[in-house]
C-alpha positions in Angstrom: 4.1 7.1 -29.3 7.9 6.9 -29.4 9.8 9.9 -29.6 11.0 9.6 -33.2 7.1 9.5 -34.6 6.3 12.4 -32.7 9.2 14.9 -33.9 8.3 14.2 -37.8 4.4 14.8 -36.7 5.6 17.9 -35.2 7.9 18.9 -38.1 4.9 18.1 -40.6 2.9 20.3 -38.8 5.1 23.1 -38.8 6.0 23.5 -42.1 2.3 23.4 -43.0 1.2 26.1 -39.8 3.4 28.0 -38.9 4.3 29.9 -41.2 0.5 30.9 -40.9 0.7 31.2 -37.7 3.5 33.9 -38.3 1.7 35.8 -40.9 -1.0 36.1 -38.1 0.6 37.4 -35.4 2.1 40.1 -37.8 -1.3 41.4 -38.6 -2.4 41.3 -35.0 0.4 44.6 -35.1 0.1 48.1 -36.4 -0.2 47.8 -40.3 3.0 49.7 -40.8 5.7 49.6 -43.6 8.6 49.6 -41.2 6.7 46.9 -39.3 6.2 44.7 -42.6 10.0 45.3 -43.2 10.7 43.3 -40.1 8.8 40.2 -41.3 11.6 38.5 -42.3 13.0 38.7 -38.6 10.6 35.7 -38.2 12.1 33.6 -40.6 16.0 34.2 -39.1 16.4 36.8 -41.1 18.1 39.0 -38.0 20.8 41.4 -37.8 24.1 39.3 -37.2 25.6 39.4 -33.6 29.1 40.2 -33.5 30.7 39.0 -30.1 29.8 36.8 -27.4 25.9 36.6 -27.0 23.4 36.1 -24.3 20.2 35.7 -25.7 16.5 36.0 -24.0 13.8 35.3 -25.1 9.9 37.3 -24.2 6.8 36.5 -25.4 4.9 39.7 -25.3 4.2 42.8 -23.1 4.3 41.2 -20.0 7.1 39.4 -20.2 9.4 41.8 -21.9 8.5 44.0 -18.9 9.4 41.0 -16.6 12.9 41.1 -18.4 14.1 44.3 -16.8 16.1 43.3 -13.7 17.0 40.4 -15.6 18.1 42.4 -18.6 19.9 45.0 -16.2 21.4 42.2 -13.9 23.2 40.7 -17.1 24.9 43.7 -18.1 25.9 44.6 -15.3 27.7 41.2 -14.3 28.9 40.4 -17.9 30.1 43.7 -19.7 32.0 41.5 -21.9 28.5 40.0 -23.9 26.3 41.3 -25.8 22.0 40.6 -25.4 20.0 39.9 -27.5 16.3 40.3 -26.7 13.2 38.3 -29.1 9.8 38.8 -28.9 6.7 36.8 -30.6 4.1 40.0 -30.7 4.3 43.1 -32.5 3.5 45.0 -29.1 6.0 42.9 -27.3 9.0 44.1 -29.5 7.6 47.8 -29.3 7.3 47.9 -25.6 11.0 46.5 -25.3 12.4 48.9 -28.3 10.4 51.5 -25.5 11.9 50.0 -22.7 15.3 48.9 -23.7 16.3 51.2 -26.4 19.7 50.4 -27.9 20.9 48.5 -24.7 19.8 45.0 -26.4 19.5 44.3 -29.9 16.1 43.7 -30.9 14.2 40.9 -33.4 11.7 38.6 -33.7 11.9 35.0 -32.6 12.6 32.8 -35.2 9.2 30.5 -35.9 10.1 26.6 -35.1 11.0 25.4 -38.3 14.3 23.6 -38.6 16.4 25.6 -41.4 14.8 28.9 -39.8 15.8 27.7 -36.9 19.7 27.1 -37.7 19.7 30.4 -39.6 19.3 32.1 -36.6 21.3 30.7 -34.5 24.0 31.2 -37.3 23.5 34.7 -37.4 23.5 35.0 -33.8 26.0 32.5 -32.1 24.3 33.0 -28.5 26.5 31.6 -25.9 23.2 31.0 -23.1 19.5 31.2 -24.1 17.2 32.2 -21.2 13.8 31.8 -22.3 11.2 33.6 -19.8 8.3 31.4 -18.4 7.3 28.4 -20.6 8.1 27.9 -24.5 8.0 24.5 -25.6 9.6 24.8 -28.9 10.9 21.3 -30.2 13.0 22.4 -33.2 15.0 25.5 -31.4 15.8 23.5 -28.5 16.9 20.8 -30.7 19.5 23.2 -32.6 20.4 24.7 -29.1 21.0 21.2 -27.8 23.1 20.1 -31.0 25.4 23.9 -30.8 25.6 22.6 -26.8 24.5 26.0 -25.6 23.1 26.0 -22.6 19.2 26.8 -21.8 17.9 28.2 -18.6 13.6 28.4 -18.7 13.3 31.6 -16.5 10.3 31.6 -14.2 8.6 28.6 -15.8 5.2 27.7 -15.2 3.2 24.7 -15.7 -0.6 24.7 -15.3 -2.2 21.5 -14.7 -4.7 21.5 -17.8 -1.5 22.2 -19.9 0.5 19.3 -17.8 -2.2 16.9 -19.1 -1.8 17.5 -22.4 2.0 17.7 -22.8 2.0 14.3 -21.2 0.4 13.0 -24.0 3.7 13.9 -26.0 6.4 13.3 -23.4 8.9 11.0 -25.2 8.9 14.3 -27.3 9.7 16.3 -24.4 12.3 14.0 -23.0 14.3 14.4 -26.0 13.9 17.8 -25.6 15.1 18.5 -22.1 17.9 15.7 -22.9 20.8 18.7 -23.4 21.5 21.5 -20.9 18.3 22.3 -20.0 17.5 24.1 -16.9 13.9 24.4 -16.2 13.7 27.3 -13.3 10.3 26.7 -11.2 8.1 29.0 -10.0 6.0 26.8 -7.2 7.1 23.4 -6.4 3.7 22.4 -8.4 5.0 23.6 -11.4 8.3 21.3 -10.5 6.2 18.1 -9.5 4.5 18.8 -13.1 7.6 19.7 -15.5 8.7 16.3 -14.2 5.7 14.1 -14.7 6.1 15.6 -18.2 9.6 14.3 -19.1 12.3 16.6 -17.1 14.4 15.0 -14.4 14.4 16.7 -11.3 17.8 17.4 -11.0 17.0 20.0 -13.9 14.1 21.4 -12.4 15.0 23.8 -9.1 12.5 25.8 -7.7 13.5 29.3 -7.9 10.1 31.8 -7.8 8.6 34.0 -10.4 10.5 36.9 -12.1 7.5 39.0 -11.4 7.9 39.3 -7.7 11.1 41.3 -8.6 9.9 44.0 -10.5 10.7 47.5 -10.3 9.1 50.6 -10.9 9.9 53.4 -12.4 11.5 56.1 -10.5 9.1 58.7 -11.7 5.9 56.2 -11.1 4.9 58.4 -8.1 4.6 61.8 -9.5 3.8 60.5 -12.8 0.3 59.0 -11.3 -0.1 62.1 -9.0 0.0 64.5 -12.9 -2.1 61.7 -13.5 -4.7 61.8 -11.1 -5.3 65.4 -11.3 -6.2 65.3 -15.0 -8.5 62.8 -14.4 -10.2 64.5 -11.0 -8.4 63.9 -7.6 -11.7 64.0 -6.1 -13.8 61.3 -8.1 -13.7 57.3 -7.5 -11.3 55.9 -10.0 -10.6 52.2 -11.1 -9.0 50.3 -14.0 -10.1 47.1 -15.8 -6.7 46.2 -16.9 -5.9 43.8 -20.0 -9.6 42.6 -20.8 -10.5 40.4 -23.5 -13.6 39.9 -25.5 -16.7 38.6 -23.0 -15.2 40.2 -20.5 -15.6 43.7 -21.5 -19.1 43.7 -21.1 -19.3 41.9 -17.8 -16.9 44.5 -16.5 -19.1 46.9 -18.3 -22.6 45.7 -16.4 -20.1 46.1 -13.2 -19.6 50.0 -13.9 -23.4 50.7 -14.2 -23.6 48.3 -10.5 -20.8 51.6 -9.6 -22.6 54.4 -11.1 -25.6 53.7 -9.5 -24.2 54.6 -6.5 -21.0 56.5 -6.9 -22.4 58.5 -10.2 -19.1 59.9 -10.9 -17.1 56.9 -10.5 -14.7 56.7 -13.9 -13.7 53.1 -15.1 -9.9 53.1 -17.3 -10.9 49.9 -19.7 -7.7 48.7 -20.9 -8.2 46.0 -23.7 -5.2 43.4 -23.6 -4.8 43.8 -27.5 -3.8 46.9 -29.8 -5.8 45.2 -32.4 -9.3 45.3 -30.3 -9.3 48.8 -29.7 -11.9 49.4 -32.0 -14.1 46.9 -31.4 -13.8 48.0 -27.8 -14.8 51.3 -28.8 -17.5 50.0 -31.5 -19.3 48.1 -27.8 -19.4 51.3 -25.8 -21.3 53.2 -28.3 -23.5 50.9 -28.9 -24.1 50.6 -25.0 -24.7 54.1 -25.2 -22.3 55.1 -22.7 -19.9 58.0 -22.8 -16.2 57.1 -23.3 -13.4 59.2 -24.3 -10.4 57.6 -26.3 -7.2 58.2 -24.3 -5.3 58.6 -27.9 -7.6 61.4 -28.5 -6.0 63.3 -25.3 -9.4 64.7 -24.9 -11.2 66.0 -21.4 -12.1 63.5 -19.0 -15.4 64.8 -17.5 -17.6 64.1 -14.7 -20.2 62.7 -17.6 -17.2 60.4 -18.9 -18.0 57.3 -17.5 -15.2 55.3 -19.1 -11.9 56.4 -20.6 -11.0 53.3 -23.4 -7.0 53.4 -22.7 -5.9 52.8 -26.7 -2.6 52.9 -26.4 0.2 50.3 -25.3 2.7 50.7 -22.6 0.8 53.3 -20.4 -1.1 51.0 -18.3 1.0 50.5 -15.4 0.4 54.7 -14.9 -3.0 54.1 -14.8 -2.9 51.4 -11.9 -0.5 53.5 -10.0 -3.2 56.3 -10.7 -6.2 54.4 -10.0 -8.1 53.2 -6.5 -8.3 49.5 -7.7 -8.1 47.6 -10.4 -9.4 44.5 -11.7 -7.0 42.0 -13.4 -8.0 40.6 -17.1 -8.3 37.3 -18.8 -9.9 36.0 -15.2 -13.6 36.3 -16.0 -13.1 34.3 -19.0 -10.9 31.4 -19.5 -7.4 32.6 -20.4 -5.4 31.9 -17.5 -5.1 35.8 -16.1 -2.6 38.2 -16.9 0.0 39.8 -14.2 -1.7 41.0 -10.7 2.1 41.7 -9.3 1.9 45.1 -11.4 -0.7 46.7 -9.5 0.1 44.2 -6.1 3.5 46.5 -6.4 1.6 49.4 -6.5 -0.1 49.1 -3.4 -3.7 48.3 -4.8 -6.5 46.2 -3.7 -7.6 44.2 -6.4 -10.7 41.8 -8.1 -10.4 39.0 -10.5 -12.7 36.6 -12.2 -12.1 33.0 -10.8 -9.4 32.1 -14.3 -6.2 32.1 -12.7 -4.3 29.3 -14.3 -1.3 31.6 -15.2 -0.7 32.2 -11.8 -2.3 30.3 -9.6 0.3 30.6 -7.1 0.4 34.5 -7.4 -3.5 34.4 -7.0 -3.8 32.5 -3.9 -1.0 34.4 -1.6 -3.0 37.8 -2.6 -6.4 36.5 -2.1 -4.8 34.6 1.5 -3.9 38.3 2.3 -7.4 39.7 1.2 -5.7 41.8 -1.1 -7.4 40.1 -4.3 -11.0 39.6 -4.6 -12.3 36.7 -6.3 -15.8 37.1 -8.2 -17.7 35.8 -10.7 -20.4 37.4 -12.2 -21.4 40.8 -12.9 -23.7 41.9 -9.5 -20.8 40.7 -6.9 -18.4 42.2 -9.3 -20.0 46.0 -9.1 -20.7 45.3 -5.7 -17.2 45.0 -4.4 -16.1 47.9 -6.9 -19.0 50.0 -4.6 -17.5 48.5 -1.1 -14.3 49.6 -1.4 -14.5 52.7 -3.1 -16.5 54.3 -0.8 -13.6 52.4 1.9 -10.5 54.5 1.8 -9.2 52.8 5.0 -10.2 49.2 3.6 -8.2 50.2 0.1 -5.2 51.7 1.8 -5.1 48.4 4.3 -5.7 45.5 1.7 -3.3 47.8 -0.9 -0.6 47.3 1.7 -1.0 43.7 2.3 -0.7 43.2 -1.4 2.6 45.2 -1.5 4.2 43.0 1.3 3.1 40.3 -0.3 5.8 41.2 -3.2 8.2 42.4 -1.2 7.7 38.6 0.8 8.5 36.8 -1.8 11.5 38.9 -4.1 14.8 37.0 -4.9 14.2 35.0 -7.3 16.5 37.0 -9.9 19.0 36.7 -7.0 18.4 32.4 -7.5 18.4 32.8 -11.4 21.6 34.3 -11.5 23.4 31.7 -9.4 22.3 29.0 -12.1 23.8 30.3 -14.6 26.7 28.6 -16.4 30.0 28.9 -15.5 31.4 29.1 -18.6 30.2 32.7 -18.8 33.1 34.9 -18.4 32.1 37.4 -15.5 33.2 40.6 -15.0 36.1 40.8 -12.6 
């Protein structure tokens, strides 16, 4: 289908969804008035940026996490500009208002309609976009392309399901990727498939994944040790960590595999979305089993068998905290969600056999033994059991996976040397 076709398909399309779309990922966020007032963020509404800008772009929690070197590397090596930091999720723009403070300015991605579009870039007059990982949104990078600004994809990822399917529209994608658009590889896979898909390879270097240079916290340590203690230094611990619906009671059929053994072994469930908490909470009472709400700041007992973590941006002290963890959105068919986190930390860890999001990530941990793959409930609880009551094994396989990361760190170091010249470095 030529290109031409395709964009006013597209444009049809998103004047009719997504401003629905919009409207949906507001209410997966906190029902609050100074939330609401933020609405029109989405539709270029944005505070106006007064200098030169670099702007970046997140997705959601993980990402805007991800963004921290990057974020820290930009100031550092161009005082002169200002950053400007977009989300899509209501929990994405808290954790960075968390993380970031007033060091960035703050908003919502602009949804992909064509006057929205150009509004925002009006209002902000960025001098670079970096988008992190892989968002394909025709109309912005047509605006970007017709201001000339340059466009570096940071850590971008192609799986092979979605490389099917974007061939289908490739003339569209050609067009996209025709200004200065630099797609920044993770694997040479995603490279061979960014190119089948329209790209030239000359745009598409292989730099690594963002993830692999993450950095904790300087207080991570004692924070898990204060941690730990509430929670009982001496009892097995582990963490389901960003779960989604399915999964929860698979990981839930694994904890009664643990207790039947280990009979005060405590599993942290921490539901990927804010807006399941509830319906998290609704399954283990109707399981029977006794949970405490981490909001509620209440005891964690030796009868607590699970302690629901409700609250966003604390899970990382939990895995830094815990024995293992087990990685969600693996045991159903998301893709997985980030197993460098708690690789970083020195844990051994499981997943479900969904990896699409990080293939490459998956099969260096689970070449080092450090990630578990599994697939049902029974082999699930089992390996929980094994290395629980294995110190030794945990502490080994932990520090395989923390090698692992510290293998394969630079790619900020790659990012960085791609960027445009034309930015005006500090001297």
């Amino acid at each position: 289908m030529p290109a031409l076709l395709l964009r006013l398909l597209y444009r049809g399309l998103a004047y009719g969804l997504l401003p629905v779309l919009a409207l949906v990922t507001q209410l997966r966020g906190p029902w609050t008035w100074r939330e609401w007032g933020r609405f029109g963020e989405r539709f270029g509404y944005v505070s106006p940026a007064i200098g030169d800008v670099i702007w970046v772009h997140a997705v959601s929690v993980g990402e805007v996490q991800a963004a921290g070197p990057l974020l820290r590397a930009l100031a550092s090596r161009y005082p002169g500009y200002a950053l400007y930091l977009t989300a899509t999720t209501v929990t994405g723009r808290a954790r960075a208002e968390a993380l970031y403070g007033k060091t960035v300015t703050l908003a919502y991605a602009p949804v992909d309609l064509p006057s929205v579009v150009r509004r925002f870039c009006r209002r902000v007059d960025p001098q670079l976009l970096i988008v992190l990982e892989t968002e394909l949104w025709p109309h912005l990078y047509f605006e970007i392309h017709r201001r000339k600004i340059p466009l570096i994809m940071a850590s971008a990822r192609l799986s092979a399901r979605s490389a099917r399917r974007y061939r289908l529209v490739a003339p569209l994608l050609r067009t996209m990727f025709a200004g200065q658009v630099l797609i920044a590889a993770q694997s040479a896979a995603d490279q061979e498939r960014f190119i089948r898909v329209g790209a030239t390879r000359v745009q598409v270097p292989v730099v690594g994944n963002l993830k692999f240079d993450v950095e904790l916290p300087a207080d991570t340590a004692s924070a898990a040790q204060q941690l730990r203690a509430q929670l009982g230094t001496d009892r097995p611990i582990w963490v389901a960590g960003s779960t989604h619906a399915v999964e929860e009671e698979l990981v839930l059929d694994a904890q009664c595999v643990v207790r039947n053994r280990l009979d005060r072994a405590l599993l942290v469930l921490a539901p990927r979305h804010p807006g399941r908490f509830d319906a998290v909470a609704g399954l283990l009472q109707r399981r029977g089993i006794c949970f405490v709400r981490y909001s509620a700041r209440e005891p964690v007992t030796d009868s607590v068998e699970v302690l629901l973590l409700d609250t966003v941006g604390d899970l990382m002290r939990f895995y830094a905290s815990a024995d293992l963890a087990f990685i969600g959105g693996s045991l159903v068919p998301i893709g997985g969600h980030n197993l460098l986190e708690p690789a970083s930390l020195g844990l051994p860890m499981i997943s479900g056999p969904h990896n699409a999001n990080a293939a490459g990530v998956a099969a260096l941990l689970s070449e080092t033994g450090a990630l578990c793959i599994v697939s049902d409930a029974s082999s699930f609880g089992l390996q929980v059991m094994s290395w629980l009551q294995d110190p030794a094994e945990r502490l080994r396989l932990g520090a395989r996976a923390r090698a692992c990361v510290q293998e394969n760190r630079g790619a900020l170091l790659r990012l960085l040397g791609l960027l445009p010249k034309s930015l005006k470095r500090q001297v």
